[in-house]
C-alpha positions in Angstrom: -115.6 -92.9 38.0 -118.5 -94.1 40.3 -121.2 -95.3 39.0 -123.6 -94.4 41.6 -124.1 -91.5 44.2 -126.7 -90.7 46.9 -128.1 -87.5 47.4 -129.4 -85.4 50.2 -132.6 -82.7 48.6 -132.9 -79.8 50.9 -136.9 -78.5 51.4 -137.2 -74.8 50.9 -139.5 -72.7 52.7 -141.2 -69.1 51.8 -140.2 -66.2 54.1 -142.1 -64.1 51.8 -143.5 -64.4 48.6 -145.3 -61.6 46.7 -146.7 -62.5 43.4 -146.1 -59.7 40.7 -147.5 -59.0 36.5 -149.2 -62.2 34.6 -147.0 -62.5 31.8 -148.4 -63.1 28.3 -147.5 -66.6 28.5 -149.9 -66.8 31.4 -147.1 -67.1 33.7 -146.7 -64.8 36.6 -143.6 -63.0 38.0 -142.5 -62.9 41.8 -140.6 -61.6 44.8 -140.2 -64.3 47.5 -137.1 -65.4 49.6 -136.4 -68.6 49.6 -134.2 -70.7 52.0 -133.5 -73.8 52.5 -134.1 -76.4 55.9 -132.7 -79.3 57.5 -135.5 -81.3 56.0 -133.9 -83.9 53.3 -135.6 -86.3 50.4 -132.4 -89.2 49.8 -132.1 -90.2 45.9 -129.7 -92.8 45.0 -128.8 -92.2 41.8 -127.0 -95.3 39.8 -125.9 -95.2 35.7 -126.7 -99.3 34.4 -126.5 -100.3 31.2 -130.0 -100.3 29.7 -129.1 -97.1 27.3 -131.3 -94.0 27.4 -133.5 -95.8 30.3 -134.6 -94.5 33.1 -135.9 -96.3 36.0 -137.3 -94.8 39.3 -138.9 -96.1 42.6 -140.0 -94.7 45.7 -140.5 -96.2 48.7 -143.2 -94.0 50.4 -145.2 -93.0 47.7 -146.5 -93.9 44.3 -144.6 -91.6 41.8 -146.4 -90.1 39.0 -145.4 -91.7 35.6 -144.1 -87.9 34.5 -142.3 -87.2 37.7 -139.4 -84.2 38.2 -136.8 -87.3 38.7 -137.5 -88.2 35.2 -137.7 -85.3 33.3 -134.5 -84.0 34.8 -132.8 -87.3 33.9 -133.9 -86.5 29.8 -132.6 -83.0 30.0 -129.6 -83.8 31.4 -128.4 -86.7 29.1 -130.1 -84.6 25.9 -127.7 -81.5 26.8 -124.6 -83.8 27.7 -124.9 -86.7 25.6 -124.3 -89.0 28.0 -126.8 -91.8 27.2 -126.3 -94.6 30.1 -129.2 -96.0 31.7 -129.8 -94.8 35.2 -132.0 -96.2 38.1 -133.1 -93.7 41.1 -134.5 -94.6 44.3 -136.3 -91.9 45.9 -136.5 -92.1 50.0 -139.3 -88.7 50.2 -139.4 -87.2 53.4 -140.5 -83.9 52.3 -144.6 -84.2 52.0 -145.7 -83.5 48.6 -147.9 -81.1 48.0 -146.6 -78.8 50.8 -145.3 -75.8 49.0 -141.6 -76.7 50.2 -140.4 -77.3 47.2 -139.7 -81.1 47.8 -140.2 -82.0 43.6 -138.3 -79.4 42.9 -135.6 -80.4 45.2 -135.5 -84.1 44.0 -135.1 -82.8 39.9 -132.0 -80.7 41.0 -130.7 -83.3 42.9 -130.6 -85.4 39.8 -128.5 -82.9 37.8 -126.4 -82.8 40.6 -126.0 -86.5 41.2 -125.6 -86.9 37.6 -123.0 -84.3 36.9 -120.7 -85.6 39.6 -120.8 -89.0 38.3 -120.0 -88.0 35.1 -117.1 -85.8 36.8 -118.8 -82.5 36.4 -118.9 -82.0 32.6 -121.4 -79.1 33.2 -121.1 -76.1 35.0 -123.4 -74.6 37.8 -124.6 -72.3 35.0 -125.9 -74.4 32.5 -127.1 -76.4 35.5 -129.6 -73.7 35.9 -130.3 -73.3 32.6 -131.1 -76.9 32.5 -133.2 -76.8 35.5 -135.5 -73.6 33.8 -136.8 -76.9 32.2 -138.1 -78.5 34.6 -139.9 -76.0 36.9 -139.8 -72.2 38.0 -138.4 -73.5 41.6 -135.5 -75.9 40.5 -132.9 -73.1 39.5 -132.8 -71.8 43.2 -131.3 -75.3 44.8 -129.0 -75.0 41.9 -128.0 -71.2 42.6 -125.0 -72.3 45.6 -126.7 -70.4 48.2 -129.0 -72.1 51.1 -131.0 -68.3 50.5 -131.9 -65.8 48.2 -134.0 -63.5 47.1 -135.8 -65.2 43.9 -137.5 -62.8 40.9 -138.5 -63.2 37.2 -140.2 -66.6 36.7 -137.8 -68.2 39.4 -134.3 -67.8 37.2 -133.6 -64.1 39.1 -131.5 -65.0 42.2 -129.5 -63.0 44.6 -127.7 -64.7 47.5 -128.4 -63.9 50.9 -126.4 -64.6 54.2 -128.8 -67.1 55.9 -129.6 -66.8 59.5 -128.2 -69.4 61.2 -129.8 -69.4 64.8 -133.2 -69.4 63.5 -135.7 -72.2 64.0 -139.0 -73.3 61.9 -141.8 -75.7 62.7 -143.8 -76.7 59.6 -147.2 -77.6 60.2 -148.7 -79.3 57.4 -152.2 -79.9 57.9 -152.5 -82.6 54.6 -154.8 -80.2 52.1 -153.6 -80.1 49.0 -153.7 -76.4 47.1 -153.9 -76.7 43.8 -151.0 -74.2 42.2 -153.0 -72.8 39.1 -156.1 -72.8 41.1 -154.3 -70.5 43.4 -153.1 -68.4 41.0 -156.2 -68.2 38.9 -158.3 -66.8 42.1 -155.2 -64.6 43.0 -155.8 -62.7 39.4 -159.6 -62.9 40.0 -159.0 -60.3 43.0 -156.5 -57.7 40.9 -158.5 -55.5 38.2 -155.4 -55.9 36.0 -153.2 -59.2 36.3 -151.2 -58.5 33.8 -149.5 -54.8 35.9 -148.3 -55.2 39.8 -146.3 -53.1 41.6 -144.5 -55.0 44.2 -144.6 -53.5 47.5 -141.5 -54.8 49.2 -138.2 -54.2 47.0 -135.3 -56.7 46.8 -133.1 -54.6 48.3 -135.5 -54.3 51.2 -136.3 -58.2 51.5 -133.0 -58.8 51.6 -131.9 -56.1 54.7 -135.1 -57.4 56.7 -134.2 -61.1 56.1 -130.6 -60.5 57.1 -131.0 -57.9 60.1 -134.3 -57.5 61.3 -135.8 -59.9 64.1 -138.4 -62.3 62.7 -141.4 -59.9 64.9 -140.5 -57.0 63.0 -140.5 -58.7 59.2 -142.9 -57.5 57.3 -142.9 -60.1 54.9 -146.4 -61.5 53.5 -147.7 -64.2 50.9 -150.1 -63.3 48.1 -151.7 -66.6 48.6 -152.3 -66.3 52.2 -156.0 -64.9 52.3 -157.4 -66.7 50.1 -156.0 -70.0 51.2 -156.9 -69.0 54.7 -160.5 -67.9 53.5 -161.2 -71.6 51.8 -159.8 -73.5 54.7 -160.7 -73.0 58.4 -157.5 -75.1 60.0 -155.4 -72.7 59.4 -157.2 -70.4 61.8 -156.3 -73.1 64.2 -152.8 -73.5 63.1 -152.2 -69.8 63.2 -154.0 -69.4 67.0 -151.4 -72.9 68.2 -148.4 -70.7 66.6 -149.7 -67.7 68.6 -149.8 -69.9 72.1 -146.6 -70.9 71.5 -144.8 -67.2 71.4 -144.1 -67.8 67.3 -142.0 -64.7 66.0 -143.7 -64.7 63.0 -145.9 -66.8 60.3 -146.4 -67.4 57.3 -147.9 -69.7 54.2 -145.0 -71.9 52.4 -145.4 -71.6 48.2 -149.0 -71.9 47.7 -149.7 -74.3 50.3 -150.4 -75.8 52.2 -148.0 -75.7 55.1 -147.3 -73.2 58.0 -144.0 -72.5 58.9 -143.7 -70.7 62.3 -140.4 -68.9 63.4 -138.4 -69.0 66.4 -135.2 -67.7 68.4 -135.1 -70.5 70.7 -134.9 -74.3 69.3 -136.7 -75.8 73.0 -139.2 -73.4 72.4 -139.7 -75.0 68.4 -139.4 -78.5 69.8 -142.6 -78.1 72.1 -144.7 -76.1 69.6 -143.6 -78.8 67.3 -145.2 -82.0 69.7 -147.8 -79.9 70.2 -148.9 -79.4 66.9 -148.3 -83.3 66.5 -150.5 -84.3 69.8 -153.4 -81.9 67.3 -153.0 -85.0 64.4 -151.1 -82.7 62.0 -147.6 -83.7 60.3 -145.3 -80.9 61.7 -141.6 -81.0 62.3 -138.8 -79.0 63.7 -136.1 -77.7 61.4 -133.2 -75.4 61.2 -132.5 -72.8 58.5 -129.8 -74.4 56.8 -126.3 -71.9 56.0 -124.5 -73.7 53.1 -126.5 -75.4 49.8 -125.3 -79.2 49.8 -125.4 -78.6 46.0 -122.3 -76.1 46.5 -119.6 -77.8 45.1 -119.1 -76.1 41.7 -116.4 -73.5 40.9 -116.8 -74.0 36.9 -119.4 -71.6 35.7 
């Protein structure tokens, strides 16, 4: 077998994302379609032979000491037994804090890499279940679609036929929202957290997604006011989307990118250097049509 592997981690993006009932565990349950862009973190993952060690670098950033890389490195070995060492070299592209999903992406990248050194001893199920561990976004890169309709806690999927001549620009504007911050001031504006009805159904998010134009979505993010109440750039943001014919918009996770949709890629590219020309990280991707974790036919 080899004994290394490189992997490409897709970003995700929000086309909608309603935040439903805080569970008793403080947790909350949600609606959102997720899909996955031609936006890639690289991870070389490489077994060595300091047993049950775990080393990992990045080049562009400074990891924290409990990173996703690592924690999906204990669960996997703990469920499969395999014990070897393993290094990991993380090249990030994705930025973090973005809401696209980019630590999320990295962790299931690491089951993946490590299950196909190992010759697969898992299957795409327990993959999942594994990933449950590690954070409420993991499962989806797992799930063998590029989208879906996520629910529950993030472990609810149900594949959806991406769109394949769709474009996105991400703006990210570098501000940082803090995921429990948003949530907390989210419940601060319901009278009872713990009961939502969700307005858009899955059946529903799934027909718009597929056969509705992006202008006619009605897709929203829970977060989106109040993000857009504490920070005035995304007014900008959302008036250089408007002068550049965007079919829709919308807040990615919980922040704190922009993701902008449009029919025509020329179009994308020159919102995209425009955006850049205005100091913010953007960049032009395409929605992507097939997981590059869909490999496994093993349950």
């Amino acid at each position: 077998m080899d004994s290394s592997i490189t992997v490409c981690a897709p970003a995700k993006i929000n086309v909608h994302l309603e935040i439903g009932s805080r569970l008793p565990s403080r947790f909350h349950e949600l609606r959102s379609v997720f899909q996955m862009v031609d936006l890639f973190d690289e991870i070389t993952v490489a077994l060595t032979s300091a047993t049950g060690e775990c080393d990992v670098t990045c080049s562009d950033l400074e990891l924290p000491e409990d990173n996703t890389l690592l924690r999906a490195y204990e669960v996997f070995t703990s469920a499969s037994g395999k014990a070897a060492g393993c290094s990991m070299h993380l090249k990030k592209r994705i930025p973090p804090g973005a809401g696209l999903g980019g630590g999320s992406s990295d962790a299931a990248a690491v089951l993946h890499g490590l299950n196909e050194i190992y010759g697969r001893p898992l299957g795409r199920s327990r993959l999942q279940e594994l990933a449950r561990h590690i954070g409420s976004d993991v499962p989806f890169f797992l799930g063998g679609s590029a989208a879906a309709c996520v629910e529950g806690t993030g472990e609810v999927l149900s594949p959806i036929e991406p769109i394949p001549q769709l474009y996105g620009v991400i703006i990210f504007p570098g501000i940082h929202v803090s995921t429990p911050w948003a949530y907390c001031e989210l419940d601060l504006t319901r009278q009872r957290p713990e009961f939502h009805a969700y307005r858009i159904s899955r059946e529903e998010c799934i027909r718009q997604y597929v056969h509705d134009a992006p202008d006619r979505w009605e897709f929203f993010n829970s977060f989106q006011p109040l993000v857009a109440e504490h920070w005035g750039e995304y007014e900008q943001i959302d008036a250089l989307f408007q002068r550049w014919g965007s079919d829709f918009t919308l807040l990615s996770g919980s922040g704190g990118s922009v993701v902008g949709y449009f029919s025509e890629f020329r179009t994308a590219q020159q919102c995209c250097f425009a955006a850049s020309e205005q100091s913010y990280w953007a960049q032009c991707v395409k929605m992507l049509a097939k997981s590059p974790f869909a490999v496994y036919n093993n349950p």
